[in-house]
C-alpha positions in Angstrom: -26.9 29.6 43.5 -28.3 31.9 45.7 -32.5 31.8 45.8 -32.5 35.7 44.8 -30.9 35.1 41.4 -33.1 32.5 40.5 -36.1 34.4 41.2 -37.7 36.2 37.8 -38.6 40.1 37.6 -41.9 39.3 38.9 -40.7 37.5 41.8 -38.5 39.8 43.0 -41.2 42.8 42.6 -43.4 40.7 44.9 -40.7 40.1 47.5 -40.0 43.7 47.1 -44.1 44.4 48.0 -43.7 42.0 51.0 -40.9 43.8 52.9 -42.6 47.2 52.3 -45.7 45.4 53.7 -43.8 44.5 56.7 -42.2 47.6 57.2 -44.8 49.8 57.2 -48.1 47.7 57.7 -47.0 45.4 60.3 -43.5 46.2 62.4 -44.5 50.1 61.6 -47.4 49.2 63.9 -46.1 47.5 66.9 -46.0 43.9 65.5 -42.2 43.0 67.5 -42.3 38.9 67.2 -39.1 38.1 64.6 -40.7 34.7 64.0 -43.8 36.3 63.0 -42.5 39.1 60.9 -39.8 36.5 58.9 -43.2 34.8 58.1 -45.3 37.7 56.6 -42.0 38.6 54.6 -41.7 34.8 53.4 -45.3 33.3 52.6 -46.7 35.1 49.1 -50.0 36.5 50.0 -50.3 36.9 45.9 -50.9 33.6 45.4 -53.6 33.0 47.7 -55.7 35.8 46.7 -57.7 35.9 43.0 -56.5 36.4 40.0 -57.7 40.1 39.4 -56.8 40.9 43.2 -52.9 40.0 42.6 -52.4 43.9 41.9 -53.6 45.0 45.5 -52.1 41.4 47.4 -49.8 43.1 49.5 -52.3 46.2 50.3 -53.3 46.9 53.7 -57.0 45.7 53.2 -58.8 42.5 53.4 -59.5 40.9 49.7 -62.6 38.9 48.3 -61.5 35.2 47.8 -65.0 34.1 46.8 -68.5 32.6 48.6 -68.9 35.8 50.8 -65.3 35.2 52.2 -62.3 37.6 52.6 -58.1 37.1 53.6 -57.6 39.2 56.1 -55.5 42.2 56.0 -52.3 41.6 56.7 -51.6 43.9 60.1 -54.1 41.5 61.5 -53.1 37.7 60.2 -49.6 39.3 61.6 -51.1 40.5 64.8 -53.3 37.8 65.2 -50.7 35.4 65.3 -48.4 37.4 67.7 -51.4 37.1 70.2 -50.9 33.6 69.7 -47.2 33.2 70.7 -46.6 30.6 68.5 -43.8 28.2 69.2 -41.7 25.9 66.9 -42.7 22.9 68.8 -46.7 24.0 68.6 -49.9 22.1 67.5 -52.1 24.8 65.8 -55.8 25.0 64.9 -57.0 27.2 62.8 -61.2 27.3 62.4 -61.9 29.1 58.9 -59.1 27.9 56.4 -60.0 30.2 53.7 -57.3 30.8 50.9 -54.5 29.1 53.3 -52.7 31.9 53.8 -53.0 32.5 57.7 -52.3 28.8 57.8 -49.3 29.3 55.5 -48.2 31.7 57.6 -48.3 29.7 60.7 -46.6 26.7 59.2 -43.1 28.6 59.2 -43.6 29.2 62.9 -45.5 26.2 64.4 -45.1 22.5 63.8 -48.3 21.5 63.0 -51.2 23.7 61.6 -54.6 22.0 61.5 -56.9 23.9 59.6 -60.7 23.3 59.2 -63.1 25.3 56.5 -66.6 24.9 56.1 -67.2 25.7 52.5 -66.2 22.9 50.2 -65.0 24.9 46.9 -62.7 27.2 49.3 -61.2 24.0 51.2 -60.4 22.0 48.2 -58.2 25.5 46.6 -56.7 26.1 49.6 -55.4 22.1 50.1 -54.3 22.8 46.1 -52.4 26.3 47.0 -50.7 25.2 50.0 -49.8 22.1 47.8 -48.1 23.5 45.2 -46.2 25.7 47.7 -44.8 22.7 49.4 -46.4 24.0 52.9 -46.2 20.0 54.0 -46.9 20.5 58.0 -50.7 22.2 57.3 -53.5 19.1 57.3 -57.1 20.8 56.0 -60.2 19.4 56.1 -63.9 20.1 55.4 -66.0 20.0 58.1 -67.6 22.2 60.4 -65.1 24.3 62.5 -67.2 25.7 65.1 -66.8 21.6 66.1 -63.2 22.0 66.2 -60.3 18.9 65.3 -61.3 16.5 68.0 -59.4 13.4 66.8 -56.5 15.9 67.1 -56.6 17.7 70.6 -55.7 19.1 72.4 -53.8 22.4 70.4 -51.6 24.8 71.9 -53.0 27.2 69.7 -56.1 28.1 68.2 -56.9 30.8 65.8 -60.2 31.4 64.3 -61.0 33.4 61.4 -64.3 34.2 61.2 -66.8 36.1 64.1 -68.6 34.1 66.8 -71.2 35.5 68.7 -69.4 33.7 72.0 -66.5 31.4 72.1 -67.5 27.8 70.8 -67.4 25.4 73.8 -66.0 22.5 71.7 -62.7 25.0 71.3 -62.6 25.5 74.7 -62.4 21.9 75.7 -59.7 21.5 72.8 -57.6 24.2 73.6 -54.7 22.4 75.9 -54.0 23.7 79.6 -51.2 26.5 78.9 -52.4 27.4 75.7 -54.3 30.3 74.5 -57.3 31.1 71.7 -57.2 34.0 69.9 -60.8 34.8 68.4 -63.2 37.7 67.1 -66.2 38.3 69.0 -69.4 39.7 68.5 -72.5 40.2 66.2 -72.1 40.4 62.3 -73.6 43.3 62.2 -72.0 45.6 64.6 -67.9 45.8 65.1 -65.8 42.9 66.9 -63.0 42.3 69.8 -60.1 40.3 69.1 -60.4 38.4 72.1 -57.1 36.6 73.9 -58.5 33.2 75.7 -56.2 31.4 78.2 -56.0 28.3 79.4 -54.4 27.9 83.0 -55.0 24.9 85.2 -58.3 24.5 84.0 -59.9 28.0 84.3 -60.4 30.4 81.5 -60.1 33.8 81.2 -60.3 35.9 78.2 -59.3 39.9 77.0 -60.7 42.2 74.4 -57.6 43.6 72.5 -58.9 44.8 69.2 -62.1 45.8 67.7 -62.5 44.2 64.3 -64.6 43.4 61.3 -64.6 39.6 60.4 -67.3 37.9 58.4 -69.4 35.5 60.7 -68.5 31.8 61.7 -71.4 29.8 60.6 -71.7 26.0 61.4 -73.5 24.2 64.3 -73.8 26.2 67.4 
């Protein structure tokens, strides 16, 4: 039996809401990466979101997911990870777990997403979410992501989802040799960059892409 007919009404409304996401929010602004966009259609953002946000899920506007923290619109989780070039065969870090969706996201892409989130309460329901959704290649843990995933570098990948006033040296030496960081820059109180960091033979260089607003990384640094 074909997954469509054994989705309920409901379902189908919300796989409804995440094509017209994708369509207009994401690939009607430039987002081209097939992986990337199969991803954003598959992963429902409704569940990772509060229960009196489920209405506006699929809206083009970050949400409130408790503690001072947001998920991310979804034209930037997209575009985020497009900067990333994700690859089936990947090693991902992501610093700021959140609800688990970016993770989520990743996870149908990349083969291994290790995500870190400082704030207890927030890492314990994402581990639950992305449990009950079956997402069994994402690893989270509490701790202090500025620090990165030591025991597990280096990552081909590494997205962070939170502001740093400069990139955190620890990601820097985690990040392998080919690999790139994609990261918001700049002061909480004034507006980001999206900034693309590459790795290549040892020397780093970085590009503004995108200004932004992200609430701040916090942590030790």
């Amino acid at each position: 039996m074909a997954e469509e007919s054994l989705a309920g009404p409901e379902e189908k409304e919300f796989r409804a809401m995440r094509e017209s996401m994708v369509a207009t929010q994401i690939e009607g602004r430039g987002v081209a990466d097939p992986r990337v966009l199969e991803a954003m259609r598959k992963v429902p953002r409704h569940k990772f979101v509060l229960p009196d946000s489920v209405d506006a899920a699929y809206d083009d506007y970050p949400l409130p997911i408790g503690h001072g923290q947001t998920i991310s619109q979804p034209y930037i989780v997209a575009y985020m990870c497009e900067l990333a070039q994700l690859q089936g065969t990947h090693k991902v870090l992501e610093v700021g777990t959140g609800s688990g969706y970016h993770a989520s996201v990743m996870a149908q892409i990349a083969a291994e997403i290790y995500t870190v989130e400082i704030i207890p309460e927030l890492a314990a329901q994402a581990a639950s979410t992305i449990a009950k959704l079956g997402y069994d290649n994402i690893h989270v843990r509490h701790a202090d992501g500025y620090q990165g995933w030591k025991e597990e570098a280096p990552f081909d990948a590494i997205i962070v989802t939170a502001a740093a006033d400069q990139i955190p040296p620890p990601l820097i030496e985690q990040l392998r040799d080919g690999g790139r960081m994609i990261i918001p820059v700049g002061l909480p109180a004034f507006i980001q960059q999206i900034v693309v960091v590459e790795k290549r033979d040892g020397r780093i260089s970085s590009r503004e892409v995108l200004p932004v607003r992200f609430v701040p990384l916090t942590g030790n640094h």
